[in-house]
N, CA, C and O atoms as a DFTB+ gen file, in Angstrom:
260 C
 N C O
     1  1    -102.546       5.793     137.705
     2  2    -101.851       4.636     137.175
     3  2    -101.386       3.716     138.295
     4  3    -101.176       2.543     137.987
     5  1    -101.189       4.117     139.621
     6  2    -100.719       3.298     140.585
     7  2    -101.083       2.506     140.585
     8  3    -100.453       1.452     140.497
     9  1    -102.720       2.661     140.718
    10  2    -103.951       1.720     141.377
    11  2    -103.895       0.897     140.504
    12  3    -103.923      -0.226     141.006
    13  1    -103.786       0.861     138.764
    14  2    -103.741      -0.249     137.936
    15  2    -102.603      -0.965     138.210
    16  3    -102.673      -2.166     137.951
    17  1    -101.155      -0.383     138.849
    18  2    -100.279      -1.222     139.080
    19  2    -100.755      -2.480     140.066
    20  3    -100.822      -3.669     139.754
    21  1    -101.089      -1.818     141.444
    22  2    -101.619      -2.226     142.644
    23  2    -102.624      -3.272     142.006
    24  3    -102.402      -4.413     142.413
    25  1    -103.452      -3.192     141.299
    26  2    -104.004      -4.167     140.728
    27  2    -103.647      -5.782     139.981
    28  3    -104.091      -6.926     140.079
    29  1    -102.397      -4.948     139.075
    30  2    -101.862      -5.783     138.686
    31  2    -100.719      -6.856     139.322
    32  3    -100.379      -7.995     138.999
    33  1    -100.316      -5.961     140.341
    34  2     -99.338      -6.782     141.212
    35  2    -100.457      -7.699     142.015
    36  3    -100.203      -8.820     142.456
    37  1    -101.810      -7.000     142.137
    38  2    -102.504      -8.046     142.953
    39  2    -102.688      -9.613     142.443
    40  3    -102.647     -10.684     143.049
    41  1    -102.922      -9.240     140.960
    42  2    -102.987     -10.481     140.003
    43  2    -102.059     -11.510     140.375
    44  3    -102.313     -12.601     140.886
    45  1    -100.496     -10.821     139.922
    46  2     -99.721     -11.661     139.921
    47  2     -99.329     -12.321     141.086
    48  3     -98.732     -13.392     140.980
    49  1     -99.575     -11.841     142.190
    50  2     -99.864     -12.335     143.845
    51  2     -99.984     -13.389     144.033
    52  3     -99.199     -14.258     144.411
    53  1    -101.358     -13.390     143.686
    54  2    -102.410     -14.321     143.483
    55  2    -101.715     -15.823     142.579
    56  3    -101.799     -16.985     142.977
    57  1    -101.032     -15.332     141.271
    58  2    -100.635     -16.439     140.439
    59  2     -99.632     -16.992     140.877
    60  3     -99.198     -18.094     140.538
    61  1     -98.910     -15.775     142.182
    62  2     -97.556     -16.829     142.375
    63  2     -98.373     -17.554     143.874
    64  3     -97.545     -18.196     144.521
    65  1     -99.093     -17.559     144.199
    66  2     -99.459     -18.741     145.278
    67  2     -99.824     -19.381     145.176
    68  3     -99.743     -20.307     145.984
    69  1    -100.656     -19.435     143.908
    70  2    -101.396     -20.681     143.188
    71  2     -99.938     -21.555     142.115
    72  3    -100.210     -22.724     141.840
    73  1     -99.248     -21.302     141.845
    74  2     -97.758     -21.616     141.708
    75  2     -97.287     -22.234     143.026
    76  3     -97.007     -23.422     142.866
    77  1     -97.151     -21.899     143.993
    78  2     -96.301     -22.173     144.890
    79  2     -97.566     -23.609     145.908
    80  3     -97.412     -24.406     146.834
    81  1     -98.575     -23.243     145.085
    82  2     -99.959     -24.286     146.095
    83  2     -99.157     -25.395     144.904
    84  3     -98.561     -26.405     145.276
    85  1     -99.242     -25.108     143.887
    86  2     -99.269     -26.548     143.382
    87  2     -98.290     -27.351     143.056
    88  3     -98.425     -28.468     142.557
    89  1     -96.692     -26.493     143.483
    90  2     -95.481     -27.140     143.187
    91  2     -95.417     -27.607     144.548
    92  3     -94.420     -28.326     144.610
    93  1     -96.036     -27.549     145.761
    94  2     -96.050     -28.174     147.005
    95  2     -96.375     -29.913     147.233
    96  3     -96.963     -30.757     146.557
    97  1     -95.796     -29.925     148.299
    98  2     -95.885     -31.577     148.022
    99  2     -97.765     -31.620     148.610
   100  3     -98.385     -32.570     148.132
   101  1     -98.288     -31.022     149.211
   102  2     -99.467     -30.634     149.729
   103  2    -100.363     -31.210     148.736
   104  3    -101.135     -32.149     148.929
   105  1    -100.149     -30.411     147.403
   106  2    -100.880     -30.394     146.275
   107  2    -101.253     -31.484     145.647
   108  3    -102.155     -31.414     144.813
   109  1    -100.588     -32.757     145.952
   110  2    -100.889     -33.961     145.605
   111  2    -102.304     -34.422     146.191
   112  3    -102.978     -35.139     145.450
   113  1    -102.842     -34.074     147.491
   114  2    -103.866     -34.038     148.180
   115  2    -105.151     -33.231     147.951
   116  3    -106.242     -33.541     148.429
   117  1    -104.885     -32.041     147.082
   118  2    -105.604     -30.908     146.999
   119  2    -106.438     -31.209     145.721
   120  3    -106.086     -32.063     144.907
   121  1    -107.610     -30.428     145.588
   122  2    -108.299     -30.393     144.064
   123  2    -108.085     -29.234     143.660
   124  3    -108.563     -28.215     144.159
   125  1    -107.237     -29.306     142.581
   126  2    -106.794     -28.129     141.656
   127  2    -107.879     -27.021     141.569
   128  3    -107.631     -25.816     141.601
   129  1    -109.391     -27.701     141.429
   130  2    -110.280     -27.169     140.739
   131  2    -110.692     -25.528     142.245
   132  3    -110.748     -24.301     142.162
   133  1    -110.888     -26.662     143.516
   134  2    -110.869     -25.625     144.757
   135  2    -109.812     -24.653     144.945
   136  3    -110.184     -23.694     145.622
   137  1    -108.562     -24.602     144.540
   138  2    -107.318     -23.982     144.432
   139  2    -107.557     -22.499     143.782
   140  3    -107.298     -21.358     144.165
   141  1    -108.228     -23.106     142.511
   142  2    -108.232     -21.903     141.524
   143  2    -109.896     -21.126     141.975
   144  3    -110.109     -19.919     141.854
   145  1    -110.640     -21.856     142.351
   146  2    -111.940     -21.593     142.873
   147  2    -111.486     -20.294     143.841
   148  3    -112.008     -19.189     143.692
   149  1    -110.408     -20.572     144.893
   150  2    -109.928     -19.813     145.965
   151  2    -109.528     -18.205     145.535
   152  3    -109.592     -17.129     146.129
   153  1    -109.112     -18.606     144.271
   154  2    -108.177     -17.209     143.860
   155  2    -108.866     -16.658     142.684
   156  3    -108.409     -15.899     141.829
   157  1    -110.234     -17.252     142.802
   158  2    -110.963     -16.395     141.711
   159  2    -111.708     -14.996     142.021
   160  3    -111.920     -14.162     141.141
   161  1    -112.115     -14.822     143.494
   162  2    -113.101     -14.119     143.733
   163  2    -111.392     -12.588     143.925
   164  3    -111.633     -11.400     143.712
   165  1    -110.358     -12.933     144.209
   166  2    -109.000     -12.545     143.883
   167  2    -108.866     -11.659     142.697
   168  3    -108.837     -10.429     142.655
   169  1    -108.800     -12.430     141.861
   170  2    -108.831     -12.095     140.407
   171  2    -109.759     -11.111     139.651
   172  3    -109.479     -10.332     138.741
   173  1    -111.195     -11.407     140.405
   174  2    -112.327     -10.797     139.785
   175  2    -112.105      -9.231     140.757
   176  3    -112.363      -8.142     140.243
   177  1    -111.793      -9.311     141.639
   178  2    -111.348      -8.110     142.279
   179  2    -110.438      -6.663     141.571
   180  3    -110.490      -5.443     141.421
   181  1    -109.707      -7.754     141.330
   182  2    -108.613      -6.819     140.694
   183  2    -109.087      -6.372     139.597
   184  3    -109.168      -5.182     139.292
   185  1    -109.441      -7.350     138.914
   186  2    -110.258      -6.708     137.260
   187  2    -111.188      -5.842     137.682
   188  3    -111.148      -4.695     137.238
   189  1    -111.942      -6.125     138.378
   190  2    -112.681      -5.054     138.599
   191  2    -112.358      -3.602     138.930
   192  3    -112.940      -2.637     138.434
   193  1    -111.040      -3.530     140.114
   194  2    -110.547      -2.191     140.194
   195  2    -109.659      -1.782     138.923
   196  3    -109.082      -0.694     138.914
   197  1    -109.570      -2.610     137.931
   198  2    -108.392      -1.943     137.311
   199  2    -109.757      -1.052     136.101
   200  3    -109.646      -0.051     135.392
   201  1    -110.765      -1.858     136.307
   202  2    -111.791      -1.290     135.308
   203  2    -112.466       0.348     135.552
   204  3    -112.870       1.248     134.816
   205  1    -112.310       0.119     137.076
   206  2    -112.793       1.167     137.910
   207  2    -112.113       2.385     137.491
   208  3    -112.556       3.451     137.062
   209  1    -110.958       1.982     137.711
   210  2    -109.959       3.175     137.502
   211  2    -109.695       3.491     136.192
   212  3    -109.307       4.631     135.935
   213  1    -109.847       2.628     135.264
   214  2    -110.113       2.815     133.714
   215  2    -111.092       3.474     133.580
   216  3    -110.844       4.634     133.254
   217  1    -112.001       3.260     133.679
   218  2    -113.472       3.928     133.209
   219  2    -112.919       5.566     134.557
   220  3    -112.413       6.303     133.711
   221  1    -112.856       5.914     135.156
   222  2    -112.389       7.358     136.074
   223  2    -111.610       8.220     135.019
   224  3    -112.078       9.297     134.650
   225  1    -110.192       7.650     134.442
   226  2    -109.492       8.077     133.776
   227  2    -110.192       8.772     132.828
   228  3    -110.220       9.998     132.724
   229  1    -110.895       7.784     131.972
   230  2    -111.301       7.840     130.722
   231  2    -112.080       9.099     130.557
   232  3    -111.852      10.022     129.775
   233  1    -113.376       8.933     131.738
   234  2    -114.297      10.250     132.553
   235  2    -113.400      11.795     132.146
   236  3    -113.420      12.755     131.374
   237  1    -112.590      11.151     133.380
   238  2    -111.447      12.434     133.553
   239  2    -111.262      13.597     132.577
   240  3    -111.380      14.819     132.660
   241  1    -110.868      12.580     131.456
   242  2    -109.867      12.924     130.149
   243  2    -111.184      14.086     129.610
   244  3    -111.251      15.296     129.394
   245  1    -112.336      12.638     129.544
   246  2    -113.136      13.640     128.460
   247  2    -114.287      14.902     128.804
   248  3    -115.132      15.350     128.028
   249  1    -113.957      15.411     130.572
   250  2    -114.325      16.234     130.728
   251  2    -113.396      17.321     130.569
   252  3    -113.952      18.313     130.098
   253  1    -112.166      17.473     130.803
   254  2    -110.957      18.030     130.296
   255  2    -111.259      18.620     129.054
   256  3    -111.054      19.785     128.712
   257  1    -111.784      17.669     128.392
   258  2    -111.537      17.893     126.400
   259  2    -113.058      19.090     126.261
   260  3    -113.376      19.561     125.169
């Protein structure tokens, strides 16, 4: 369960800098679209480990059973 935490805190990481990119006075200069472009390959990361470790669990369980 950690690793889904670790995952999930990675998410929200991610959402608070893209928060903090665009309440910047910076951001007036920036293209939103490259911003979120930045923190996608981010995002797809995390989903991916949280899937990883989902599908392990799941394994886990039903060799157990």
């Amino acid at each position: 369960m950690s690793d889904i935490k670790k995952s999930v805190d990675y998410i929200f990481h991610g959402l608070d800098a893209l928060d903090v990119l665009l309440c910047s006075k910076e951001a007036e200069n920036l293209n939103v679209r490259n911003i979120v472009g930045l923190l996608h390959p981010i995002l797809d990361d995390a989903k991916r480990r949280a899937h990883t470790e989902m599908s392990a669990r799941s394994s886990s369980k039903d060799k157990e059973s």
